[in-house]
Backbone as XML, in Angstrom:
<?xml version="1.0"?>
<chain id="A" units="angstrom">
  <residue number="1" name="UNK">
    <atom name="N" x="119.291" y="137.342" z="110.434"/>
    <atom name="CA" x="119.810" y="137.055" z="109.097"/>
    <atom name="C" x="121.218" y="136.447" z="109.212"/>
  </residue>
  <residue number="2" name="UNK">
    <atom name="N" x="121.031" y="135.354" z="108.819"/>
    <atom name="CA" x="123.172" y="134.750" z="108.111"/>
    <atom name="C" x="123.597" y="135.324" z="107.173"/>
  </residue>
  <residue number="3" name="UNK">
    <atom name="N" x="124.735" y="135.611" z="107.428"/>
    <atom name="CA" x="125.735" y="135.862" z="106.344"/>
    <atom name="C" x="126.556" y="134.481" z="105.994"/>
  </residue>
  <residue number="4" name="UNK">
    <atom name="N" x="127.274" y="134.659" z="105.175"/>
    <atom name="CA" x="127.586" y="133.719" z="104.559"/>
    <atom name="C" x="129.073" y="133.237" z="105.255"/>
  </residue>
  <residue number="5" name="UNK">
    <atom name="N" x="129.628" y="134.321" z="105.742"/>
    <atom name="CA" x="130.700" y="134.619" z="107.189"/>
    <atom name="C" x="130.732" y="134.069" z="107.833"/>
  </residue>
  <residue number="6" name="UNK">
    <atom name="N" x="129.143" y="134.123" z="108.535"/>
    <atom name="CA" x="128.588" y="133.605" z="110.155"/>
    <atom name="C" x="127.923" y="132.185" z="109.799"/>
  </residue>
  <residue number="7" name="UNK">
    <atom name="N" x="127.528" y="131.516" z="108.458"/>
    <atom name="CA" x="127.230" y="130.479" z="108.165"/>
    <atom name="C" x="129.025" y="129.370" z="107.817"/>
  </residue>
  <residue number="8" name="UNK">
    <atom name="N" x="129.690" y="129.963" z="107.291"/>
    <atom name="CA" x="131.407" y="129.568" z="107.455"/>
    <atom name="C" x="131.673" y="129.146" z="108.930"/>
  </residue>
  <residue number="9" name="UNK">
    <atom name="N" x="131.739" y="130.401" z="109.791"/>
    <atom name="CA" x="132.402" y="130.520" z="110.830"/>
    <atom name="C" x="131.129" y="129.206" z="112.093"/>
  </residue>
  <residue number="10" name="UNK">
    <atom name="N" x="130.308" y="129.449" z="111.899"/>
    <atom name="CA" x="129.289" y="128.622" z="112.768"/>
    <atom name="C" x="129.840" y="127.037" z="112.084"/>
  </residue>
  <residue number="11" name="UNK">
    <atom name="N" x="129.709" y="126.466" z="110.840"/>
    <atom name="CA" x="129.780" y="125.147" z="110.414"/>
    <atom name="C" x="131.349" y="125.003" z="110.579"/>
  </residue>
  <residue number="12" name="UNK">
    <atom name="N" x="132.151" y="125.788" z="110.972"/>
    <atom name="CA" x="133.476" y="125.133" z="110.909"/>
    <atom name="C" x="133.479" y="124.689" z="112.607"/>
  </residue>
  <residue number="13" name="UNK">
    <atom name="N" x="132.626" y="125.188" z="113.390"/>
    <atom name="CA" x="133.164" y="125.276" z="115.126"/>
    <atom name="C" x="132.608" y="123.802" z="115.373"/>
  </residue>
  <residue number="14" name="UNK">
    <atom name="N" x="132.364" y="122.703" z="114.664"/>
    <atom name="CA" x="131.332" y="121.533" z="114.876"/>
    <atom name="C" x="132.749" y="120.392" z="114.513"/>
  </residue>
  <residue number="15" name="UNK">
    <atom name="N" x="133.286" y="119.611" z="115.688"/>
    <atom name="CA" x="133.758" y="118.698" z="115.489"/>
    <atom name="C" x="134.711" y="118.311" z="114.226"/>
  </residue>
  <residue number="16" name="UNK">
    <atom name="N" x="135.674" y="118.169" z="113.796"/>
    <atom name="CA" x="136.291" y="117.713" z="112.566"/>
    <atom name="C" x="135.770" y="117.969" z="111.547"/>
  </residue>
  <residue number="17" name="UNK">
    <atom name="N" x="135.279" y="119.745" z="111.311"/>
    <atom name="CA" x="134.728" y="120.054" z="110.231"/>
    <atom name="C" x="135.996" y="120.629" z="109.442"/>
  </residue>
  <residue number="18" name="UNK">
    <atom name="N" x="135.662" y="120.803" z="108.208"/>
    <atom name="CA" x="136.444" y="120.947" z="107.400"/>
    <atom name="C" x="135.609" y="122.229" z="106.063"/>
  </residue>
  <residue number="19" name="UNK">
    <atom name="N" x="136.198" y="123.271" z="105.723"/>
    <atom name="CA" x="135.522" y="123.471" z="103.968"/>
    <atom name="C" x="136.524" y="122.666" z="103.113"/>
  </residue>
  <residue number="20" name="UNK">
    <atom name="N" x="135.729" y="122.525" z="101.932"/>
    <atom name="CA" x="136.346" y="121.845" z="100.818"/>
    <atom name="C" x="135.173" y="122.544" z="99.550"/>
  </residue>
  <residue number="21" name="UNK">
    <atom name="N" x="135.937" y="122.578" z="98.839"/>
    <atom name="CA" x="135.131" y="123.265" z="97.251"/>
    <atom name="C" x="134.264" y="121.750" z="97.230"/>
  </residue>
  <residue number="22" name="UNK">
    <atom name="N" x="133.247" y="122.347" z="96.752"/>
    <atom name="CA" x="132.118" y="120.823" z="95.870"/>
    <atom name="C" x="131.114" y="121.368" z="94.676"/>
  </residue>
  <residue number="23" name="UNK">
    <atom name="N" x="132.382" y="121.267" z="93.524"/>
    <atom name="CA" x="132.215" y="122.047" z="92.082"/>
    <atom name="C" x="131.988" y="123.244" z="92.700"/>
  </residue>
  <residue number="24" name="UNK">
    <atom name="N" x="131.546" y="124.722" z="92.236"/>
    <atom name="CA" x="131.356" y="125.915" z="92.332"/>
    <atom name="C" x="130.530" y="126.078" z="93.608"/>
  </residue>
  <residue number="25" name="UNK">
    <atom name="N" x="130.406" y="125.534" z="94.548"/>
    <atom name="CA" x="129.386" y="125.963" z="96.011"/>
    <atom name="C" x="130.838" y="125.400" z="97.214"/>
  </residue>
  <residue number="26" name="UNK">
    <atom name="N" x="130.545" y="125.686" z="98.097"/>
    <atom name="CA" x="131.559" y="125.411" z="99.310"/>
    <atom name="C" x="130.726" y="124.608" z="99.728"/>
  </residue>
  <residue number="27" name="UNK">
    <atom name="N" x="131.233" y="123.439" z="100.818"/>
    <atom name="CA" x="130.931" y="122.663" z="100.971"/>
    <atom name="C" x="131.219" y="122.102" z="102.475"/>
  </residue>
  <residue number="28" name="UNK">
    <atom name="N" x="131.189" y="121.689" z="103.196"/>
    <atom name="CA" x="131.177" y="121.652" z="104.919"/>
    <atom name="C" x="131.218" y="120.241" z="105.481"/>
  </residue>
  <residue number="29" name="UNK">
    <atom name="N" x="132.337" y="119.548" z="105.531"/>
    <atom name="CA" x="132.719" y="118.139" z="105.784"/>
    <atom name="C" x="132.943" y="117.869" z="107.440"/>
  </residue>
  <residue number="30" name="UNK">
    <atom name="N" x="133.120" y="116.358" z="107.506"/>
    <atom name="CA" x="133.524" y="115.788" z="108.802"/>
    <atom name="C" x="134.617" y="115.237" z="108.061"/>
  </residue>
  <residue number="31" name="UNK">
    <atom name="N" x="135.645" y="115.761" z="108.616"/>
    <atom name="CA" x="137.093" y="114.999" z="108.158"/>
    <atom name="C" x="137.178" y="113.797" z="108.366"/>
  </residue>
  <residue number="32" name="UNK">
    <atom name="N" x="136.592" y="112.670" z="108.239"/>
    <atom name="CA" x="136.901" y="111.517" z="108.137"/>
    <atom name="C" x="137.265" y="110.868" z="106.889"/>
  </residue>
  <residue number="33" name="UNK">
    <atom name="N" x="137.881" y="110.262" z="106.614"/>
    <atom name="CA" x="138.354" y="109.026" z="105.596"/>
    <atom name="C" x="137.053" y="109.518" z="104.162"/>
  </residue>
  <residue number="34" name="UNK">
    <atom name="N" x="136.066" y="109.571" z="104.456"/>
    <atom name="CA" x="134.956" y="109.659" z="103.350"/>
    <atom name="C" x="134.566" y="111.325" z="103.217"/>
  </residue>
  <residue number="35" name="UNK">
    <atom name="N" x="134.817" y="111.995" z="104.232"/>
    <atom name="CA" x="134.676" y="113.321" z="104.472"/>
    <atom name="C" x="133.202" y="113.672" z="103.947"/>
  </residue>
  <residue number="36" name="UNK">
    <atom name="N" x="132.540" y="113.351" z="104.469"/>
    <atom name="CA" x="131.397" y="113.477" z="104.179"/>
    <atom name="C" x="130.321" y="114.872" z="104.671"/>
  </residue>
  <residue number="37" name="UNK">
    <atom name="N" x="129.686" y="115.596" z="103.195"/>
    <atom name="CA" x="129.163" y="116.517" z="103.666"/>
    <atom name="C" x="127.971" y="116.792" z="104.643"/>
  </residue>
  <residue number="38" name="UNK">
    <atom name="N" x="127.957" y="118.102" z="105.586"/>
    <atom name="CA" x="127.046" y="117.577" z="106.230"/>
    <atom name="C" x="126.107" y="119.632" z="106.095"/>
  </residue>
  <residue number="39" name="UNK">
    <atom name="N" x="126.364" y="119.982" z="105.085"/>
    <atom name="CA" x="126.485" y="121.380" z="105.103"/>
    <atom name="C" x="126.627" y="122.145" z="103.185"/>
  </residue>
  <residue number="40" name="UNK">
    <atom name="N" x="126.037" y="122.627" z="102.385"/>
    <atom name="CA" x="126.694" y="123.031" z="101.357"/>
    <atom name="C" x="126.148" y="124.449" z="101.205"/>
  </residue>
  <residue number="41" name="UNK">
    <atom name="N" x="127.200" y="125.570" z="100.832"/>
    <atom name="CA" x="126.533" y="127.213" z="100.750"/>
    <atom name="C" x="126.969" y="127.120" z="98.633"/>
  </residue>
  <residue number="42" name="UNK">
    <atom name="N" x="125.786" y="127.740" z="98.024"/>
    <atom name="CA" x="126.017" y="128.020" z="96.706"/>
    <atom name="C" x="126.465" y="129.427" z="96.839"/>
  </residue>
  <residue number="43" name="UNK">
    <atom name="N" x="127.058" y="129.695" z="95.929"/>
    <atom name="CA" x="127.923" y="131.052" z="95.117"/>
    <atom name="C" x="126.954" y="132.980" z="95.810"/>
  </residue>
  <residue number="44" name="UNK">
    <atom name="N" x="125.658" y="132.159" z="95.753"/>
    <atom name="CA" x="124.840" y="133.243" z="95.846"/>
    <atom name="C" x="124.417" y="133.409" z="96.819"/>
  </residue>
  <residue number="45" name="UNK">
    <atom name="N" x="125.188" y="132.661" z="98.075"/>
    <atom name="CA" x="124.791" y="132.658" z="99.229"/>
    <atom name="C" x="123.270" y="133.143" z="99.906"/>
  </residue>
  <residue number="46" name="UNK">
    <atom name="N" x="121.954" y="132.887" z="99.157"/>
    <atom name="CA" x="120.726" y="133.022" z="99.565"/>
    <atom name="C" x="120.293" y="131.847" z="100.651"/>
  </residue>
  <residue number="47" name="UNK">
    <atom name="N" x="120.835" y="130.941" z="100.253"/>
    <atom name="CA" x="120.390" y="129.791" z="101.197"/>
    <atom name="C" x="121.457" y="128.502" z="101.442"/>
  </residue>
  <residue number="48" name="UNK">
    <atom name="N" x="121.196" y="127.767" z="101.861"/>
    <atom name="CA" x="122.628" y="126.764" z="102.870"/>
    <atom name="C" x="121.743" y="125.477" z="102.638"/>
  </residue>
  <residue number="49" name="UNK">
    <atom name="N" x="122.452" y="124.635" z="102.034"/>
    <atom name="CA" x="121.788" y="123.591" z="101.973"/>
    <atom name="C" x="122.303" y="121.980" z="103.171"/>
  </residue>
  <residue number="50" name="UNK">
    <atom name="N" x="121.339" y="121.572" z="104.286"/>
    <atom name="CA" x="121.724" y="120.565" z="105.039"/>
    <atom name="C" x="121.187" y="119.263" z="104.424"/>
  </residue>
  <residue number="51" name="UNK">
    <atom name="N" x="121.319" y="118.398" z="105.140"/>
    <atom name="CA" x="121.132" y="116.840" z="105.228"/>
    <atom name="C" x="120.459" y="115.815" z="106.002"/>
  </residue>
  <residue number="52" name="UNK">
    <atom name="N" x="119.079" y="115.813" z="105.999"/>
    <atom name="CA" x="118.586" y="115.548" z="107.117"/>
    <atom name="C" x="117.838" y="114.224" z="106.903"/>
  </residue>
  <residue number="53" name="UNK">
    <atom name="N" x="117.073" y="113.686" z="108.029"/>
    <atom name="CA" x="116.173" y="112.307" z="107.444"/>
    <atom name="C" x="115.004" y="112.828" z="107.188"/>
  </residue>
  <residue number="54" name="UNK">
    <atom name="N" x="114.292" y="112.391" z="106.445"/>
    <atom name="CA" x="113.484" y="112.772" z="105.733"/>
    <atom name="C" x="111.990" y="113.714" z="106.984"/>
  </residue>
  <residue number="55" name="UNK">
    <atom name="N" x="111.739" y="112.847" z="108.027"/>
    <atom name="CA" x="111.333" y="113.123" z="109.278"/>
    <atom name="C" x="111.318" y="114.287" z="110.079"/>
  </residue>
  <residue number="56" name="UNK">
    <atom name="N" x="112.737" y="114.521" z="109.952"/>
    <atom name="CA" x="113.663" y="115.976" z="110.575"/>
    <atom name="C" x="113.364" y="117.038" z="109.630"/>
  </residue>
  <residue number="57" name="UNK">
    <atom name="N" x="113.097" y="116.622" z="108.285"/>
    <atom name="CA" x="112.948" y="117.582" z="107.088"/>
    <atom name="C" x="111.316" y="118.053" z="107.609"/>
  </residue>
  <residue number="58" name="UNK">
    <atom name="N" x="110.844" y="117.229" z="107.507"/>
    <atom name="CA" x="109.076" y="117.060" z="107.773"/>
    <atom name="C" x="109.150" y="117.970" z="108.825"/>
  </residue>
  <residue number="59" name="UNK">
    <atom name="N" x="109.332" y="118.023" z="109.590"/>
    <atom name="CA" x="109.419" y="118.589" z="110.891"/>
    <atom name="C" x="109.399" y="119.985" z="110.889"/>
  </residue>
  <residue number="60" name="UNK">
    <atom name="N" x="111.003" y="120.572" z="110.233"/>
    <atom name="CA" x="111.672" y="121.405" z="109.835"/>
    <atom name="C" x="110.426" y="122.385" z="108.917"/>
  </residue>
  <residue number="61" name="UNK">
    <atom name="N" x="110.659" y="121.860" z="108.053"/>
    <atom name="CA" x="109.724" y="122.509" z="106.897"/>
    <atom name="C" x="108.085" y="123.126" z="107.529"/>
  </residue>
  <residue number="62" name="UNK">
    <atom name="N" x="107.546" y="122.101" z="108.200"/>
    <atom name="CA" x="106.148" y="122.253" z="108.540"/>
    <atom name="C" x="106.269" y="123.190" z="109.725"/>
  </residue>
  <residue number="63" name="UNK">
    <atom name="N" x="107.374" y="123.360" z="110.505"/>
    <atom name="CA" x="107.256" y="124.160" z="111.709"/>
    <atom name="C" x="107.849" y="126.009" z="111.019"/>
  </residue>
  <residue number="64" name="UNK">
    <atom name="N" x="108.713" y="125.822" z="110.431"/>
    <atom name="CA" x="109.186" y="127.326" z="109.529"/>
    <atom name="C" x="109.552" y="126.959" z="108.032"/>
  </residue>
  <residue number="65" name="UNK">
    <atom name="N" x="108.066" y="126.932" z="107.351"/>
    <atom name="CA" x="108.233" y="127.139" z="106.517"/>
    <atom name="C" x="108.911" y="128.266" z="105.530"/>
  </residue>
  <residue number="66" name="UNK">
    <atom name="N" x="109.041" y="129.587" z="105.983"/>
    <atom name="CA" x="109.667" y="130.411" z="105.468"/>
    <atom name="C" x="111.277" y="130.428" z="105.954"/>
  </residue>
  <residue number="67" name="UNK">
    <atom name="N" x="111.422" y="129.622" z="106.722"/>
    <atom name="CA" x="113.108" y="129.345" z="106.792"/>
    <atom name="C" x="113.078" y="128.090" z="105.881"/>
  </residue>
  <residue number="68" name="UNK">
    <atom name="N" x="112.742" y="126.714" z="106.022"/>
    <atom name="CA" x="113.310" y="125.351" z="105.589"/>
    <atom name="C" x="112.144" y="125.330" z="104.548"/>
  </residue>
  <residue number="69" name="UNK">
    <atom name="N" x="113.309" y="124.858" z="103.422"/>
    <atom name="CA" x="112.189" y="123.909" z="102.334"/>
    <atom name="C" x="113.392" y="123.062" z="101.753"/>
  </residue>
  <residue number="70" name="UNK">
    <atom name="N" x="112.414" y="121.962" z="100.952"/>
    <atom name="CA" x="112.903" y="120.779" z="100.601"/>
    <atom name="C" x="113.544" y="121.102" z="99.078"/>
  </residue>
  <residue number="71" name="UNK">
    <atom name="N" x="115.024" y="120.480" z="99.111"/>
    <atom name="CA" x="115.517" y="120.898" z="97.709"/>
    <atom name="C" x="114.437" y="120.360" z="96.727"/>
  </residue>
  <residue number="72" name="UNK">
    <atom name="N" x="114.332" y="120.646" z="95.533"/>
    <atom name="CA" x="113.315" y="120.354" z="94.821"/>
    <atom name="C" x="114.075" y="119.544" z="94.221"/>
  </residue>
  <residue number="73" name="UNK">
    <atom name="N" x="114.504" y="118.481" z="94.036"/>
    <atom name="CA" x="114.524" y="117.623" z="93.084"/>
    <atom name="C" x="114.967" y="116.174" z="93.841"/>
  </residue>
  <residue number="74" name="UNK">
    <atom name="N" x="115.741" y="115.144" z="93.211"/>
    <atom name="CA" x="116.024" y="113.802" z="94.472"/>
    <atom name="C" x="116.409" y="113.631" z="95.916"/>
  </residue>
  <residue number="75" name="UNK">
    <atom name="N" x="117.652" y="114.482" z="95.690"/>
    <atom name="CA" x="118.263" y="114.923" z="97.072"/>
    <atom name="C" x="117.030" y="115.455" z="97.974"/>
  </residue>
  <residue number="76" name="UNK">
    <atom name="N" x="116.313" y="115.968" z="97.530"/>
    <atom name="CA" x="115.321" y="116.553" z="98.096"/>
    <atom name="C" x="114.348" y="115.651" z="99.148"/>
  </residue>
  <residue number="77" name="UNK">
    <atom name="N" x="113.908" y="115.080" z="98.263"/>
    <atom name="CA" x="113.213" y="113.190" z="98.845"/>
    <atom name="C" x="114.269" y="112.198" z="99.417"/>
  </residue>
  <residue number="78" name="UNK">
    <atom name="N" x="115.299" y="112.930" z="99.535"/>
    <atom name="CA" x="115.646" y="112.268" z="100.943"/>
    <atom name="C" x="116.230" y="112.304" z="101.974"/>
  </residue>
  <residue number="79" name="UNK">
    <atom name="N" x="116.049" y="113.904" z="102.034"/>
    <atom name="CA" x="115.965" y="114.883" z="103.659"/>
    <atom name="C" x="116.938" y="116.046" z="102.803"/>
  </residue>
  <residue number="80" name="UNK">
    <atom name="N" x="117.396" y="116.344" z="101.799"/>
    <atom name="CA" x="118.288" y="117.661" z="101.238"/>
    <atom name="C" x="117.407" y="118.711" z="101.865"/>
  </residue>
  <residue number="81" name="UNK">
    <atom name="N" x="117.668" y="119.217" z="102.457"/>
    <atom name="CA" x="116.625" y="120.483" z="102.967"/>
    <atom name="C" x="117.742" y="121.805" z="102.963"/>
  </residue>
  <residue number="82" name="UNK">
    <atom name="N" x="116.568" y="122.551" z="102.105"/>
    <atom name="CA" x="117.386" y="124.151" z="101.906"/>
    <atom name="C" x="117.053" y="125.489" z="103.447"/>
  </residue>
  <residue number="83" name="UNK">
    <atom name="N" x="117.996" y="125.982" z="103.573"/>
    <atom name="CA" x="117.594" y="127.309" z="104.734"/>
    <atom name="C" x="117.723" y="128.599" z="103.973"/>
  </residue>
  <residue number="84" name="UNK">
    <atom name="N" x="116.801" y="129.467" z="103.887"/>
    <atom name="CA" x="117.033" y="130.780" z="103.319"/>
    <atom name="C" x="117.627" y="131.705" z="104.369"/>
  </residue>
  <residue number="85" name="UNK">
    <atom name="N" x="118.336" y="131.789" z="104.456"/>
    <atom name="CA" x="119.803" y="132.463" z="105.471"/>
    <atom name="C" x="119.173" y="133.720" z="105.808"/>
  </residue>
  <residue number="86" name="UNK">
    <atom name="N" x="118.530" y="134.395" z="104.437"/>
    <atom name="CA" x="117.925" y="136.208" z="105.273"/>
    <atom name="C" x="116.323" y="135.876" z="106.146"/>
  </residue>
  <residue number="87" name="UNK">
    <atom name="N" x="116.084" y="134.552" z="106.466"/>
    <atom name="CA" x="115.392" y="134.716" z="107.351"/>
    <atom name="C" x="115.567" y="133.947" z="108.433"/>
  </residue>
  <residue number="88" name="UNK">
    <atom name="N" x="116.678" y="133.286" z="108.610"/>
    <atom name="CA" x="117.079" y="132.471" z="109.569"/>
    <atom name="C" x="117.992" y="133.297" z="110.703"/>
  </residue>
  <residue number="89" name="UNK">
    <atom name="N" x="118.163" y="132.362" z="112.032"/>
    <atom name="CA" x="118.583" y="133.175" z="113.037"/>
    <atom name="C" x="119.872" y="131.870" z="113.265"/>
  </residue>
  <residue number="90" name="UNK">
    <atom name="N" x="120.751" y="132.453" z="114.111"/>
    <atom name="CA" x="121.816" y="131.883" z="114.593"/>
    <atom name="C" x="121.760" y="130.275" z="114.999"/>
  </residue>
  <residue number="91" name="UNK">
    <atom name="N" x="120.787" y="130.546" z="116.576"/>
    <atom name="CA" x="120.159" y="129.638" z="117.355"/>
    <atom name="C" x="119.496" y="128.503" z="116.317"/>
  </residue>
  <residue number="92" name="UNK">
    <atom name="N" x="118.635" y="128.883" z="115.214"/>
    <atom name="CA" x="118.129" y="127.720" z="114.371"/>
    <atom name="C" x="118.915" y="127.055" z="113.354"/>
  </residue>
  <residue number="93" name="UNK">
    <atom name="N" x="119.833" y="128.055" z="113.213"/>
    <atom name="CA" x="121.023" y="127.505" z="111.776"/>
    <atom name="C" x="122.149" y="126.551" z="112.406"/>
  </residue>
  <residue number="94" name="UNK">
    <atom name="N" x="122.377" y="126.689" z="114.355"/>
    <atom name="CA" x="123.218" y="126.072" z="114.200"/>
    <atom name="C" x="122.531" y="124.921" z="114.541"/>
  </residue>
  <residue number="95" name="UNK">
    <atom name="N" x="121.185" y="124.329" z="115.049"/>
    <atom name="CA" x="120.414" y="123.341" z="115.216"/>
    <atom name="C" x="120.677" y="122.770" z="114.055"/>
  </residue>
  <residue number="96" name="UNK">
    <atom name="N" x="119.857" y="123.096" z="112.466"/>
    <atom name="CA" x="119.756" y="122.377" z="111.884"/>
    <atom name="C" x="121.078" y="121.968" z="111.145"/>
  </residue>
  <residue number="97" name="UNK">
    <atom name="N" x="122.544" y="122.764" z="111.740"/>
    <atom name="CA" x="123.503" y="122.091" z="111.395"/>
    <atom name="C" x="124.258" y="120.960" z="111.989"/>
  </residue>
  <residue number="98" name="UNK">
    <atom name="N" x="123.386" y="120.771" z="113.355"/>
    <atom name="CA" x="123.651" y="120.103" z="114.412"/>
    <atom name="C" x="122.953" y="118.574" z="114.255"/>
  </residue>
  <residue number="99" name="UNK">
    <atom name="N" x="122.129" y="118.789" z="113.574"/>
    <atom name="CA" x="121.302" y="117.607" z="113.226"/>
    <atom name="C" x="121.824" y="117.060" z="111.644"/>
  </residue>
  <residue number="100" name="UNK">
    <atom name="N" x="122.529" y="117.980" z="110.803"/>
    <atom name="CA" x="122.799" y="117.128" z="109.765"/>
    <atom name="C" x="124.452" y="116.460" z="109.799"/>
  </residue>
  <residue number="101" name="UNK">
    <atom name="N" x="125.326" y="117.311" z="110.856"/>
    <atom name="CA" x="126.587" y="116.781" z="111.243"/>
    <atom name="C" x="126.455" y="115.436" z="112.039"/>
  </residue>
  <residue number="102" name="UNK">
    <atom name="N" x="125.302" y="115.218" z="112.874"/>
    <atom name="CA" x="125.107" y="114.062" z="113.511"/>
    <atom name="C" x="125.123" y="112.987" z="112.316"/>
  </residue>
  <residue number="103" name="UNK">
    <atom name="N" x="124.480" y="113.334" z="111.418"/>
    <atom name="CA" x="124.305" y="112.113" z="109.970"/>
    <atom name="C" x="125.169" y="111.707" z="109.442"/>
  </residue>
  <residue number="104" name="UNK">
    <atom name="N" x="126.344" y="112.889" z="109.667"/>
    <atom name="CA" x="127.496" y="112.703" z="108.549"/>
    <atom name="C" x="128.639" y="112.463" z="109.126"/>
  </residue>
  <residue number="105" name="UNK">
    <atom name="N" x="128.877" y="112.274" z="110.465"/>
    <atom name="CA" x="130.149" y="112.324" z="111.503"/>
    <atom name="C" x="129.804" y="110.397" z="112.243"/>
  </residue>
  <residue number="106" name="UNK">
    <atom name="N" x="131.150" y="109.984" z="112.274"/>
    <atom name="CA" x="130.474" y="108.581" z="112.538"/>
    <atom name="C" x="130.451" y="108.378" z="114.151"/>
  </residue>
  <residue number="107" name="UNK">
    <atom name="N" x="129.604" y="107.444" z="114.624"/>
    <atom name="CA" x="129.029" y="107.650" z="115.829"/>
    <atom name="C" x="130.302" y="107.982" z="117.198"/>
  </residue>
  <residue number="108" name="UNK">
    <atom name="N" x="131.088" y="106.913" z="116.794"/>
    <atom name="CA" x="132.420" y="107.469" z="117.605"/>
    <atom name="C" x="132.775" y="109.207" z="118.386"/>
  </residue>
  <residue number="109" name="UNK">
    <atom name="N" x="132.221" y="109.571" z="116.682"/>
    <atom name="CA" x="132.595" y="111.353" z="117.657"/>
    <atom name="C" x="131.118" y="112.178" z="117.706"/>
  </residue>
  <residue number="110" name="UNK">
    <atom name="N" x="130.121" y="111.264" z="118.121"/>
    <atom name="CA" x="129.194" y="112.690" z="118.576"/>
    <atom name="C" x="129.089" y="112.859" z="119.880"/>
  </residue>
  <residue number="111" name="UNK">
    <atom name="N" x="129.939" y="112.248" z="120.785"/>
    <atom name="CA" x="129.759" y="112.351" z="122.016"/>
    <atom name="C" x="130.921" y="114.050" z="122.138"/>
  </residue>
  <residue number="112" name="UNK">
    <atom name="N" x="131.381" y="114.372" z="121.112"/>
    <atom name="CA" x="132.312" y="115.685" z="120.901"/>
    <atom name="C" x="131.733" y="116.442" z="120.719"/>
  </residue>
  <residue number="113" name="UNK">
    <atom name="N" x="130.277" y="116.642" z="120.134"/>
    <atom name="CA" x="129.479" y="117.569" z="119.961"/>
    <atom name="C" x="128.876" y="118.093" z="121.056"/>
  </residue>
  <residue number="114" name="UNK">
    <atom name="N" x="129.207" y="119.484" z="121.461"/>
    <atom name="CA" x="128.061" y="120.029" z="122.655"/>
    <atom name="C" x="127.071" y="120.436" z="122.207"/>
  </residue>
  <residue number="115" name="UNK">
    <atom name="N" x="126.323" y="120.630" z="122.993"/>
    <atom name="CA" x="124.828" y="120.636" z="122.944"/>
    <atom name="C" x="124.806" y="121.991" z="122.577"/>
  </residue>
</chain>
C-alpha cells in the first residue's frame, strides 16, 4: 500500500522534480521552463494520477487491472492513467512514475534517471 508520504517522497527523488499545487490536488513537475506535470495526488489521496502513451496505459491497465485504470474522461484517451495507491506496491509506483517523468522531462535529462 502507498501512502500519500511515500507517493511525495518517491516522486520528488526523480530528476528536477518539483511539488507545486494544481488547483486543490498536488501536483509533481520537472522543473523546466514549462514545468510540466508528470505525476498528480487528489486531496483524498485514494489514487495518483500519471501520464502515459496511450500503449503504456494499454499495457498497464490490462496487466493490473486492480492497480491501473484509465481516467475516465479525455485525459483519459490519451494515456491519463489512475493508480489506486491501497493496492499498489513501491517497486510498481515508482515504474509507472518512471515512465510518465520520461514524457514530461526533456530528452537532455533522462540520461539522469537511474534505472
Amino acid at each position: 500500500m502507498i501512502t500519500e508520504s511515500l507517493l511525495r517522497a518517491l516522486a520528488l527523488t526523480f530528476p528536477h522534480a518539483t511539488e507545486k499545487p494544481h488547483f486543490d490536488w498536488a501536483s509533481f513537475r520537472v522543473d523546466v521552463p514549462k514545468g510540466k506535470i508528470f505525476c498528480t495526488l487528489p486531496p483524498h489521496h485514494e489514487f495518483s494520477n500519471v501520464f502515459l502513451t496511450r500503449e503504456e496505459q494499454a499495457m498497464l491497465v490490462e496487466a493490473e487491472p486492480d492497480i491501473f485504470f484509465k481516467v475516465p474522461n479525455k485525459w483519459g484517451d490519451k494515456g491519463a492513467t489512475s493508480i489506486r495507491l491501497a493496492a499498489c506496491d513501491e517497486a510498481t509506483l515508482r515504474s509507472a512514475l518512471a515512465m510518465s517523468w520520461r514524457h514530461a522531462a526533456p530528452a537532455k535529462y533522462h540520461d539522469e534517471l537511474k534505472a
